[in-house]
DSSP file (Angstrom, degrees, kcal/mol; ACC not computed):
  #  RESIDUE AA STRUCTURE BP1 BP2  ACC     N-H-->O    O-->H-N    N-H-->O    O-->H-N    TCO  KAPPA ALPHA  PHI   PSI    X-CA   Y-CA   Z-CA
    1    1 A X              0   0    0      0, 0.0    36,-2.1     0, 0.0     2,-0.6   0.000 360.0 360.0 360.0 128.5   51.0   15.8  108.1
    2    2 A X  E     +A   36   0A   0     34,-0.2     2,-0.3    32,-0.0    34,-0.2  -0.694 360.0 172.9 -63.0 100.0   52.4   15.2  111.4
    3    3 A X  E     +A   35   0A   0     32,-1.7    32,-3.5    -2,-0.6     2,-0.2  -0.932   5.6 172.5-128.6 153.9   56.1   16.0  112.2
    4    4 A X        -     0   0    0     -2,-0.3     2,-0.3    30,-0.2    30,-0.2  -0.685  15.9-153.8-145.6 178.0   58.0   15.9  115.8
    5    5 A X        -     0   0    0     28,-0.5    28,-0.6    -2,-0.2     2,-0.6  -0.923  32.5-101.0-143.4 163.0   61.4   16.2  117.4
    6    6 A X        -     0   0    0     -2,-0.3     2,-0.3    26,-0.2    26,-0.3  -0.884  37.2-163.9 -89.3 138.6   62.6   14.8  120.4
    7    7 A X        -     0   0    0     -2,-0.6    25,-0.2    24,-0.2    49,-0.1  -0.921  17.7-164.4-115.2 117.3   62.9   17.1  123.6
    8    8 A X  S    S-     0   0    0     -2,-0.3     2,-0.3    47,-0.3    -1,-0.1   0.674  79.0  -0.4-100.2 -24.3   64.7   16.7  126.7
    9    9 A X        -     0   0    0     46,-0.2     2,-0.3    22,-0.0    -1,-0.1  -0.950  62.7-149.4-139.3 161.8   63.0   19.1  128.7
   10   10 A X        -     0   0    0     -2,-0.3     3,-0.1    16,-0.0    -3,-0.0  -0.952  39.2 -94.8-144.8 139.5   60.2   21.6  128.1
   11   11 A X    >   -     0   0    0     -2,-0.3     3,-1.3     1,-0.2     2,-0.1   0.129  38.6-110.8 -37.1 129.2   60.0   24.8  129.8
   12   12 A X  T 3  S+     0   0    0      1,-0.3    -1,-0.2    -3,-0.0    -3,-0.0  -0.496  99.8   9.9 -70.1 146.2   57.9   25.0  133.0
   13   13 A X  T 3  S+     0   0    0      1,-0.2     2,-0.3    -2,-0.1    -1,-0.3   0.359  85.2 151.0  86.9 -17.4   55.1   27.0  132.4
   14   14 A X    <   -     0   0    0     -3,-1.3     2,-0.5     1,-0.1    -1,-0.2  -0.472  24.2-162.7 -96.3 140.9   55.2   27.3  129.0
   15   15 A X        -     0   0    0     -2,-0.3     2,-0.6    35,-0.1     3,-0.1  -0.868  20.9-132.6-104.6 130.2   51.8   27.9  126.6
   16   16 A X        -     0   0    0     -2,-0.5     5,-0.2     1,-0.1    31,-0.0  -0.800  39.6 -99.2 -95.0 125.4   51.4   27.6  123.4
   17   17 A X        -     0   0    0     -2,-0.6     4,-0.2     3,-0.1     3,-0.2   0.184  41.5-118.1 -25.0 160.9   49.4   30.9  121.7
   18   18 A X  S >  S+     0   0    0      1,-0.3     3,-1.0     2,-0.2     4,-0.4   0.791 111.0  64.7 -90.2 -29.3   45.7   29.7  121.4
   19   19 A X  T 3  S+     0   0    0      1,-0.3    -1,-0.3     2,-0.1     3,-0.2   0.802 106.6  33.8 -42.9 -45.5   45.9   30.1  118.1
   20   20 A X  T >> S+     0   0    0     -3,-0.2     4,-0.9     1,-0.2     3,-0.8   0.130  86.0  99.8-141.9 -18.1   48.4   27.6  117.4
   21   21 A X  T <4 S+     0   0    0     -3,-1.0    -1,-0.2     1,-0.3    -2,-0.1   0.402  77.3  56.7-120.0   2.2   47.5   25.1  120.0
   22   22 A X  T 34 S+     0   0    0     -4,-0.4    -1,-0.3    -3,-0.2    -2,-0.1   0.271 115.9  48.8 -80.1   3.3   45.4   22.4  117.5
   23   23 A X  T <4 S+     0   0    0     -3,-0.8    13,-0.6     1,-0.2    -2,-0.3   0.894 112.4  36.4-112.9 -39.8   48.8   22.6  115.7
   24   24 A X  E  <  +B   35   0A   0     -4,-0.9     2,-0.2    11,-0.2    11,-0.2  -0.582  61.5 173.0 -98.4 174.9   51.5   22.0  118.3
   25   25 A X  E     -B   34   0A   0      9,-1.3     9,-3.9    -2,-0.2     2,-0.5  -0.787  31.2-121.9 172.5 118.7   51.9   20.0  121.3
   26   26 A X  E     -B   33   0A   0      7,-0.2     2,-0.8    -2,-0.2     7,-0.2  -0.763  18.3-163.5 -28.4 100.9   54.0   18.6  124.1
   27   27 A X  E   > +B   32   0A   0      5,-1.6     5,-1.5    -2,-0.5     4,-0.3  -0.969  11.8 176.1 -55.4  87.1   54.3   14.9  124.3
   28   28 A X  T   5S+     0   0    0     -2,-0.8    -1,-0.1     3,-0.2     5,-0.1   0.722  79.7  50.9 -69.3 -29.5   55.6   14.3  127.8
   29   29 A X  T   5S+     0   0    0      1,-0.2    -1,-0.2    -3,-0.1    -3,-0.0   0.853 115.6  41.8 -70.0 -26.1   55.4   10.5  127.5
   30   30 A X  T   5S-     0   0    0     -3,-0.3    -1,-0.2     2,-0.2    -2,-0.2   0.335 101.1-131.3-123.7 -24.6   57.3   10.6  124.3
   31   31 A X  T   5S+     0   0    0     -4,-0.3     2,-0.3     1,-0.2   -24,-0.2   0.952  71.4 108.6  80.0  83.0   59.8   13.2  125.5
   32   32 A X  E   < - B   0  27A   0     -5,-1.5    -5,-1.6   -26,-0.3     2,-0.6  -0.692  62.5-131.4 177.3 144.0   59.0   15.3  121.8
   33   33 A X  E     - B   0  26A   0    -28,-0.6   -28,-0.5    -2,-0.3    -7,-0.2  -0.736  26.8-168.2 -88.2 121.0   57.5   18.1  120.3
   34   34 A X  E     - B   0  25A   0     -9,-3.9    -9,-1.3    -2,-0.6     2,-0.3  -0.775  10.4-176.0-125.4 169.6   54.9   18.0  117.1
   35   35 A X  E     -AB   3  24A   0    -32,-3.5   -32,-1.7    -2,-0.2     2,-0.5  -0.900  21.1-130.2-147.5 169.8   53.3   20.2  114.8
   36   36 A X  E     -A    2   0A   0    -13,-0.6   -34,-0.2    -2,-0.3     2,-0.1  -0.972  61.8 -25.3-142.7 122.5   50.9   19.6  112.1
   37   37 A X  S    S+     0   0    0    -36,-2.1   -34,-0.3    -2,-0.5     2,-0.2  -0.459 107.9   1.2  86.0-145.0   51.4   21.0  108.7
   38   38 A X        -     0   0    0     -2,-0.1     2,-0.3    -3,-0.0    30,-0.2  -0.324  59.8-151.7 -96.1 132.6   53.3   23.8  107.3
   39   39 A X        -     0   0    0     28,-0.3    -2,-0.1    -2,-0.2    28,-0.0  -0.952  19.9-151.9-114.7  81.1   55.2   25.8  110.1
   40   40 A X     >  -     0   0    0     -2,-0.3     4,-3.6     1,-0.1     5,-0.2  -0.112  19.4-111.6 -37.6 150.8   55.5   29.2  108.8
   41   41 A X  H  > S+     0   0    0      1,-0.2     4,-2.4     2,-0.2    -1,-0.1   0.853 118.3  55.9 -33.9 -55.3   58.4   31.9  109.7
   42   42 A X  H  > S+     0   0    0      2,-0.2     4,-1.3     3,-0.2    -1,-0.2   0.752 107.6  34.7   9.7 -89.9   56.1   33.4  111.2
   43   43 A X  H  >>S+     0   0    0      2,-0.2     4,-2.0     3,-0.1     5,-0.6   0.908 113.5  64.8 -84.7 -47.1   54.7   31.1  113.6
   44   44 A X  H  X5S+     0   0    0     -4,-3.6     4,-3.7     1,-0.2     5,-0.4   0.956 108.4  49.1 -27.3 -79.5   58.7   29.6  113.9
   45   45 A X  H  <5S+     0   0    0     -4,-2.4    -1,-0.2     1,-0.2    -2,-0.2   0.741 109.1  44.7 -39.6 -46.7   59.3   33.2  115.4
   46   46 A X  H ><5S+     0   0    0     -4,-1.3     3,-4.3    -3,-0.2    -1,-0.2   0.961 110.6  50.1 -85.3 -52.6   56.9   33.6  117.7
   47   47 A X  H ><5S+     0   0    0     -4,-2.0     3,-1.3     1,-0.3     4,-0.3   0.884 106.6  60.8 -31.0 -38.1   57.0   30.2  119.4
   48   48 A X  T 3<<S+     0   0    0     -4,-3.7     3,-0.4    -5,-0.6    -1,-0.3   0.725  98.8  58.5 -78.1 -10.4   60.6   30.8  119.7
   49   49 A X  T <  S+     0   0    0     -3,-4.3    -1,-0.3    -5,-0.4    -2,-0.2   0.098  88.3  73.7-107.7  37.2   59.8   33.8  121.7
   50   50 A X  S <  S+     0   0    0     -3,-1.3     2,-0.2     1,-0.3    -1,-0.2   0.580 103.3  25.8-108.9  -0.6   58.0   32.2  124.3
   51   51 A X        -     0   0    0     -3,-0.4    -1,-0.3    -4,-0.3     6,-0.1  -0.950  52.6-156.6-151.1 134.9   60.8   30.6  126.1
   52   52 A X        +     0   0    0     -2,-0.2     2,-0.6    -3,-0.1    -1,-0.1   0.402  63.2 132.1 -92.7  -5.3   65.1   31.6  126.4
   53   53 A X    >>  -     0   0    0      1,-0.2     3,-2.0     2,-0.1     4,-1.8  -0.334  52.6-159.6 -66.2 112.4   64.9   28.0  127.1
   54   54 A X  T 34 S+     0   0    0     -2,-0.6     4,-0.5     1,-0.3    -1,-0.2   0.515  91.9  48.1 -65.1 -12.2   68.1   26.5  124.6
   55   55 A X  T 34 S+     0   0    0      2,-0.2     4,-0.3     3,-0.1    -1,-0.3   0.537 109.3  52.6-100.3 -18.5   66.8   22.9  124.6
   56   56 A X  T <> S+     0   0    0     -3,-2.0     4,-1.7     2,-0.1     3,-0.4   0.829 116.3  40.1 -87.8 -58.3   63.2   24.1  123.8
   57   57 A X  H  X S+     0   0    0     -4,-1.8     4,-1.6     2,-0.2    -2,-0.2   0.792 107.8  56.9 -68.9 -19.2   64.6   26.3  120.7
   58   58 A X  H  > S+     0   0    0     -4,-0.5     4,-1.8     2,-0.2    -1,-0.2   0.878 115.2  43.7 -65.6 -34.7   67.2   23.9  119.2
   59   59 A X  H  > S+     0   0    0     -3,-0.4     4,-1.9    -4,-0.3    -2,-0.2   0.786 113.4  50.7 -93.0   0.4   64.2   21.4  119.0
   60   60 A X  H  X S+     0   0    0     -4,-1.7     4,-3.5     2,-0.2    -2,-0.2   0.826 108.3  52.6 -76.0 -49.5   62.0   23.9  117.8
   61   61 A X  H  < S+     0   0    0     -4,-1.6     4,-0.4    -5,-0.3    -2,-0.2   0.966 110.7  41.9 -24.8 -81.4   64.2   24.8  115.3
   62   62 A X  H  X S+     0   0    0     -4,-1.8     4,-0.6     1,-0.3    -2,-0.2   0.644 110.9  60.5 -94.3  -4.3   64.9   21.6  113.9
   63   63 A X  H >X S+     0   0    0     -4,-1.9     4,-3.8     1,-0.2     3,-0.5   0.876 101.3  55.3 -55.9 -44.4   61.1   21.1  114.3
   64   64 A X  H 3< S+     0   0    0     -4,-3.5    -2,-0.2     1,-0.2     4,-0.2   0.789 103.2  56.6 -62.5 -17.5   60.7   24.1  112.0
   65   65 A X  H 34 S+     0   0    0     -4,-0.4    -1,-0.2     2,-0.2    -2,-0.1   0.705 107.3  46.3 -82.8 -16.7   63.0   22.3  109.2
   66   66 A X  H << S+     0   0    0     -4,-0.6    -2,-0.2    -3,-0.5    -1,-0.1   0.733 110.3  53.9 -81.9 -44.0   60.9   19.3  108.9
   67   67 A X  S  < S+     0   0    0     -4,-3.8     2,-0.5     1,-0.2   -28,-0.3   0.710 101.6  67.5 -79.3 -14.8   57.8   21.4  108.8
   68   68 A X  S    S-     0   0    0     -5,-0.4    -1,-0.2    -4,-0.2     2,-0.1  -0.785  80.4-144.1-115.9 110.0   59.2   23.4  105.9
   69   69 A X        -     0   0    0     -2,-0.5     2,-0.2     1,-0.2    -3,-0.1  -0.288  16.2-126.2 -88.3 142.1   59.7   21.4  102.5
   70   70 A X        -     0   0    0      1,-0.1     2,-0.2    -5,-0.1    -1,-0.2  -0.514  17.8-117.2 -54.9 119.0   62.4   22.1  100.5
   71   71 A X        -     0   0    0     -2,-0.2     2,-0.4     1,-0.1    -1,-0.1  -0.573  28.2-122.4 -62.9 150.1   62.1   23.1   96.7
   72   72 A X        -     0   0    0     -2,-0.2     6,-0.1     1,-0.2    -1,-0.1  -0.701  39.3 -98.2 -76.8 127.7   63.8   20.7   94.4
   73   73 A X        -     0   0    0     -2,-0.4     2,-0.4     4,-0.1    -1,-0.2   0.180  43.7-166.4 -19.4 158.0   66.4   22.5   92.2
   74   74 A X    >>  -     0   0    0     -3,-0.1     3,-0.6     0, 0.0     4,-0.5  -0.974  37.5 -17.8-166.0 163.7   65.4   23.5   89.1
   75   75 A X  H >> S+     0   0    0     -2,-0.4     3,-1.3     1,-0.2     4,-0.6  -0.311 118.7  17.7  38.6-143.2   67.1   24.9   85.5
   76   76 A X  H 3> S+     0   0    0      1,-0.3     4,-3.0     2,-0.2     5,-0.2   0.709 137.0  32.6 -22.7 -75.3   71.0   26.3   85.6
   77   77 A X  H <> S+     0   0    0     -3,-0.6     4,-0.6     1,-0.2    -1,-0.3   0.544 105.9  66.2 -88.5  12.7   72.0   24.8   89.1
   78   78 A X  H <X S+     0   0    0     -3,-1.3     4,-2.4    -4,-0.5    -1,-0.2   0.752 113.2  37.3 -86.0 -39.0   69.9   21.6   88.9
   79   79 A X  H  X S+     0   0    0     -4,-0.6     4,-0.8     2,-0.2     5,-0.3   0.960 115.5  53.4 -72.3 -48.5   72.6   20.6   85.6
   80   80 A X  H >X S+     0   0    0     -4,-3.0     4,-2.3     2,-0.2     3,-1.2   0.959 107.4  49.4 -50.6 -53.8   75.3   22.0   87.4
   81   81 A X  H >X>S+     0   0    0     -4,-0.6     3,-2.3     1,-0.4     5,-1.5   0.974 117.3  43.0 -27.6 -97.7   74.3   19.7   90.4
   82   82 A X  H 3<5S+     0   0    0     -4,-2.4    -1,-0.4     1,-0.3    -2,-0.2   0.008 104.7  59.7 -57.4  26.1   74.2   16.8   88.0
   83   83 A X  H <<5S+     0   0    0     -3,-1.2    -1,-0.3    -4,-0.8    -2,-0.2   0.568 108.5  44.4  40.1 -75.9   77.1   17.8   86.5
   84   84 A X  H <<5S-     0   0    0     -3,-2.3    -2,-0.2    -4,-2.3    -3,-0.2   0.557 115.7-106.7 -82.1 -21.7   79.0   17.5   90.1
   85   85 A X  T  <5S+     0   0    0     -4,-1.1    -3,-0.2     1,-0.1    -4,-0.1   0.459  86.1 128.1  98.2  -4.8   77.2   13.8   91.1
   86   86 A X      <       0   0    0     -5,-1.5    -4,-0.2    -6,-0.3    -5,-0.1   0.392 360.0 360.0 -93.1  36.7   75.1   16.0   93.6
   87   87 A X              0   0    0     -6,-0.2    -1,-0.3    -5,-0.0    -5,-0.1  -0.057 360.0 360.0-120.4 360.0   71.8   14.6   92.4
């Protein structure tokens, strides 16, 4: 799956690891950053150290939340949840 962010600038210069670079990508026409799949910690970590640039890591960031799925609740605090209307 394909997931993106918007980005208002991207760093001059910057490369993406070779590893990595059939999975992320600049869009300059589109203004936006994508990834494909599952974004490990990992990979989050090192992309974020390739640039100090704050507008490249905020969207990287919130690229990295998209790319990482969320568990559903489950037992004790899934009733508690519904319990509270937050389900």
């Amino acid at each position: 799956m394909e997931h993106f962010v918007p980005i208002s600038r991207f760093p001059v210069g910057l490369e993406f690891p070779a590893d990595l670079r059939m999975r992320i990508r600049h869009d300059p026409i589109r203004h936006r950053l994508v990834f494909i799949g599952f974004m490990s910690k990992t990979e989050f970590d090192r992309l974020c150290q390739l640039s100090d640039d704050w507008s490249y890591r905020r969207s990287l960031e919130e690229l990295f939340r998209l790319c990482t799925p969320e568990e559903p609740p489950s037992g004790f605090f899934k009733k508690v949840r519904t319990v509270l209307g937050m389900l």
